[in-house]
C-alpha positions in Angstrom: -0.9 12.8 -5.8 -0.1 10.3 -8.1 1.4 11.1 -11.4 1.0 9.5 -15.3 3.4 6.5 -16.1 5.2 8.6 -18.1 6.6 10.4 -15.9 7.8 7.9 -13.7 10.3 6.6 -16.8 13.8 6.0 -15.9 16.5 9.0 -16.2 19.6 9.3 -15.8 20.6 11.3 -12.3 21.4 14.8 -12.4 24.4 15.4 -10.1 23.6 18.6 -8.6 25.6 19.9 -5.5 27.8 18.2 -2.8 27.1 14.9 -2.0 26.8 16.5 1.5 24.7 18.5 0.3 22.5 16.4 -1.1 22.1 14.0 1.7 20.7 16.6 3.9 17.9 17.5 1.2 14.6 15.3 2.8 11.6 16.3 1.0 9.1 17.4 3.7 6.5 14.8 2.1 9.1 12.2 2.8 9.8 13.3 6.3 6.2 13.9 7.3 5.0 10.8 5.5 7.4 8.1 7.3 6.4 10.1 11.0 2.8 9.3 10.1 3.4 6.0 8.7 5.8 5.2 11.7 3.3 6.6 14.7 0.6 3.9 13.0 3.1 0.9 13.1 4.6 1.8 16.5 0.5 1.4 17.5 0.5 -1.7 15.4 3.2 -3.4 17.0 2.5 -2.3 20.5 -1.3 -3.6 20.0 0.7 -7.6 18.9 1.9 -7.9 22.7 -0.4 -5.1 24.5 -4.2 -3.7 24.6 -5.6 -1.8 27.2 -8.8 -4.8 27.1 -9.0 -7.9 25.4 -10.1 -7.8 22.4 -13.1 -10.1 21.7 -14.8 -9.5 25.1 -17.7 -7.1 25.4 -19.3 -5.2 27.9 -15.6 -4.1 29.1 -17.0 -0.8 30.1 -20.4 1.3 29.9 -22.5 1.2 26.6 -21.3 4.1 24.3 -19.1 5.5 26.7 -17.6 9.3 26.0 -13.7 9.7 25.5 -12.3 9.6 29.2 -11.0 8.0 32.5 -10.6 3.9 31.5 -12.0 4.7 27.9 -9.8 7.5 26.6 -11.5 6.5 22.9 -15.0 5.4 24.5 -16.7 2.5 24.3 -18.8 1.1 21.4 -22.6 0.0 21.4 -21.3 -3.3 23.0 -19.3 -1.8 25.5 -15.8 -2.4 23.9 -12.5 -0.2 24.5 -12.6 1.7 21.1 -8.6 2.7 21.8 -7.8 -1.5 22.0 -10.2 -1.9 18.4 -7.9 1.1 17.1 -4.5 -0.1 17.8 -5.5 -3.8 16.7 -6.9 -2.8 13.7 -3.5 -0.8 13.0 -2.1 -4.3 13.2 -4.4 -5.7 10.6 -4.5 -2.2 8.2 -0.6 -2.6 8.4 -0.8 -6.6 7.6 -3.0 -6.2 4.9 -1.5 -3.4 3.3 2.2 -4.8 3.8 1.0 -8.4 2.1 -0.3 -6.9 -0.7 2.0 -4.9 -1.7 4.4 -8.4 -1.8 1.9 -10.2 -3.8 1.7 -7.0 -6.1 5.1 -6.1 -6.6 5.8 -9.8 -7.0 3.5 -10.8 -9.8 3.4 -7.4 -11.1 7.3 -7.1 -11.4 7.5 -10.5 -13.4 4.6 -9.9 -15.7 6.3 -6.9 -16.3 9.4 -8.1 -17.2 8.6 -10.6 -18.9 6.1 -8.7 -21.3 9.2 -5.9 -21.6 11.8 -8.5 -22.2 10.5 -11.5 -24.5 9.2 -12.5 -27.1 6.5 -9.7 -28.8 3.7 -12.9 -28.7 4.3 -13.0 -25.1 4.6 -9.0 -24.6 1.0 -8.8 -26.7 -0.4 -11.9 -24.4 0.8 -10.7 -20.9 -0.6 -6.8 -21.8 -4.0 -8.0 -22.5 -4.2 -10.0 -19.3 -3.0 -6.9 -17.2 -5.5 -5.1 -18.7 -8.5 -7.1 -18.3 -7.0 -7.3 -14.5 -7.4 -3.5 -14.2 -10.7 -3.0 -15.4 -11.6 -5.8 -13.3 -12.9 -3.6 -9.8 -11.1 -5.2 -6.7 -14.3 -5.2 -4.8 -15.8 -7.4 -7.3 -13.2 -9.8 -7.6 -13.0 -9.6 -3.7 -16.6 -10.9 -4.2 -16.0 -13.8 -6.5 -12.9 -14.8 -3.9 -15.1 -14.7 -1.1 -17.5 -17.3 -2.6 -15.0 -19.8 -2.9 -12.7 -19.1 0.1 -15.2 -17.3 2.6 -14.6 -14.1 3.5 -11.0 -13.6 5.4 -7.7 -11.6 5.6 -6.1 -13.5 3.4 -9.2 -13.6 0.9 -8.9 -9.4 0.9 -5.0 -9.7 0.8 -5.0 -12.2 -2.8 -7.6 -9.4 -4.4 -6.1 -6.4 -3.5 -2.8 -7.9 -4.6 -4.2 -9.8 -7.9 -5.4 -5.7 -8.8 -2.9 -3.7 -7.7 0.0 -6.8 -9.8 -2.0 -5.1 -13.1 -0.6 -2.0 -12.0 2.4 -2.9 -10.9 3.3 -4.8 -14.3 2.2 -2.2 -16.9 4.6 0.6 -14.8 7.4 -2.0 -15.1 6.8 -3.2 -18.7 7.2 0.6 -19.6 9.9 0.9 -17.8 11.9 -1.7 -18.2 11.3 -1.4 -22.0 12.8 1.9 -21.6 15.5 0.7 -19.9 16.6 -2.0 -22.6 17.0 1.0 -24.9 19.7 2.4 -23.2 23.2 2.7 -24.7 24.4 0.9 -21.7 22.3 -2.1 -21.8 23.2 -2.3 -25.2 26.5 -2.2 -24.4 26.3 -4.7 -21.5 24.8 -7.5 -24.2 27.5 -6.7 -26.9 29.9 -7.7 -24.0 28.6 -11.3 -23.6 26.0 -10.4 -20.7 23.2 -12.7 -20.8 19.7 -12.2 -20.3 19.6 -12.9 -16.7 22.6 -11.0 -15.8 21.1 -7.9 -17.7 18.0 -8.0 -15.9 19.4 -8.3 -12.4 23.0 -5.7 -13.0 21.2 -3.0 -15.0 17.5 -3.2 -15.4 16.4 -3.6 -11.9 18.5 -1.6 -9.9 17.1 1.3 -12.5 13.6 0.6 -12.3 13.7 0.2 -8.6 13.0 3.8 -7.4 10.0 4.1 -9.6 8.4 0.1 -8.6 9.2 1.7 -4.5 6.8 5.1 -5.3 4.2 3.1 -7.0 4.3 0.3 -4.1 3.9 3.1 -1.3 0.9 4.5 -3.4 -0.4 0.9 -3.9 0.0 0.4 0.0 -2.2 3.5 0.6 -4.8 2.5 -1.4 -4.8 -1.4 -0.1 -5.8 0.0 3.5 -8.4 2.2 2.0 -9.9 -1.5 -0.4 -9.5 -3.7 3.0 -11.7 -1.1 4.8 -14.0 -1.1 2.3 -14.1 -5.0 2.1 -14.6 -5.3 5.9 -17.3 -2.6 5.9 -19.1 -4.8 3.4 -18.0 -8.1 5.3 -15.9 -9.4 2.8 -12.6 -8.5 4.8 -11.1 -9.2 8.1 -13.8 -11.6 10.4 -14.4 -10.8 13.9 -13.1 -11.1 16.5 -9.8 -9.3 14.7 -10.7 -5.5 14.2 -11.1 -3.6 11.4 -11.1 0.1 10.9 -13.9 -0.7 8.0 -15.7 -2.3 10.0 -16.2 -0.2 13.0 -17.2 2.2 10.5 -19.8 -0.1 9.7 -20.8 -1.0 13.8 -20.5 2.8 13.9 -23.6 3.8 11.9 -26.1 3.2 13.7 -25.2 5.1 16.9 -23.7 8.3 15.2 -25.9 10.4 16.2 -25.1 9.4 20.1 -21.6 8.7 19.9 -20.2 10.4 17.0 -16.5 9.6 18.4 -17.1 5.3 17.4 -17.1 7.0 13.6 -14.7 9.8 13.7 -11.7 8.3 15.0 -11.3 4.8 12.9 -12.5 6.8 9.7 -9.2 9.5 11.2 -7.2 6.4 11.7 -7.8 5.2 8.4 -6.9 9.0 6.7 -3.7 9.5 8.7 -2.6 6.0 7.2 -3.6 6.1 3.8 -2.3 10.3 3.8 0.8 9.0 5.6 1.5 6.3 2.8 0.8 8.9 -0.3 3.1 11.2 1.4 6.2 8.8 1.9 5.5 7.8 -2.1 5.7 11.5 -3.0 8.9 12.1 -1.2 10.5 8.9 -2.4 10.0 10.1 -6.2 11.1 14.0 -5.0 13.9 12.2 -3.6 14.8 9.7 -6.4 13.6 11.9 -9.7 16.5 14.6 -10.6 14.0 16.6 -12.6 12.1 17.1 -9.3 15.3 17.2 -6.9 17.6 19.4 -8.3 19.7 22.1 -6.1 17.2 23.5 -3.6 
């Protein structure tokens, strides 16, 4: 789903059409992205005030309970509402994922400007750091995090943001560098526009679109790395759920109750599709080559 750098470079808009015309144009990515995306954080935020059980009490209903009647999701080998461990782990896939994305774009989107815009001693400095950070896995560094802090939300959220920032500053280093080579930039500095003023009128509003379609595509894969920490225990602790981790509860009792497995490892795919689908549309909807009259 995801394409090259390269071809998420700055260009100038092709205007195409009507502007009527154009605004009617949705992508269908972008439409049936933000209805996935939006069902999971209507769940989310319902699951802050209301649950069908509490949380962290057990033996609610039945051991391993079929879908139906008080349990329309089941129960789990403990005898816990599946449906209220599905909408509060919405809460936490949608915390998790939302947090790192603002640690990643933040860090990412400095590193990257700074490497595009200084000094080339800094540029060479800042590019080796982002790439030791990328071929550094997230899982391990998740490990080394969780040895000093203790395993946490907020341990899961500083790894999967400290990764993803790599990312997030080598697309805007390219970009940006781009950017500064337009006629209009040049233009802009000719005129008496300083450094800071450049960055903020011309180089960010430009590089924008393509930092929102990597930051959607980063937010997809954050839930799928904070599932994958809590199914190792190095993410969210009980007694907050986790889709990863009733993965992890579920895998004993598959066999029996197949549903405990199926439907947080379906919540976790209608997220992380819903995610990759409203990146997709915002680049169809933002690139010209890929808009054009339809």
């Amino acid at each position: 789903m995801t394409t090259g750098v390269e071809d998420l470079a700055v260009r100038e808009p092709a205007v195409t059409g009507t502007p009527h015309a154009r605004a009617r144009r949705w992508p269908p990515s972008l439409v049936a992205g933000a209805v996935l995306v939006g069902l999971v954080a209507v769940v989310g935020l319902v699951a802050l005030v209301w649950t069908p059980y509490p949380l962290d009490v057990t033996g609610s209903g039945p051991r391993l309970a079929p879908p139906g009647g008080d349990f329309p999701a089941g129960t789990d080998r403990l005898g816990r509402d599946l449906l209220t461990q599905l909408m509060a782990g919405a809460a936490s896939a949608l915390l998790v994922a939302a947090a790192s994305v603002v640690v990643a774009g933040t860090l990412g989107l400095v590193l990257g400007v700074l490497a595009a815009a200084t000094t080339r001693w800094a540029d060479t400095v800042l590019v080796n750091t982002v790439d030791v950070l990328i071929a550094f896995p997230t899982l391990l560094l998740a490990m080394l995090l969780v040895t000093v802090r203790g395993a946490s939300t907020a341990t899961a959220i500083a790894a999967i943001g400290i990764s993803g920032a790599a990312v997030i500053a080598r697309v805007t280093r390219i970009t940006v560098a781009r950017v500064l080579r337009e006629d209009y930039v040049t233009a802009a500095t000719a005129s008496g526009t300083g450094w800071w003023g450049t960055i903020t009128r011309h180089v960010l509003p430009n590089v924008a679109p393509t930092l929102l379609v990597q930051l959607m595509l980063l937010a997809g894969g954050a839930v799928l790395a904070e599932s994958a920490l809590s199914y190792l225990g190095l993410g969210t602790p009980p007694p907050a759920a986790s889709w990863g981790r009733m993965l992890r509860e579920a895998q004993s009792t598959m066999v029996v109750a197949p549903w405990s497995a199926i439907l947080p490892g379906l919540a976790i795919v209608v997220l992380v599709l819903g995610l990759n689908l409203l990146g997709d549309g915002i680049r169809e909807r933002t690139d010209p080559n890929l808009r054009g009259d339809r």
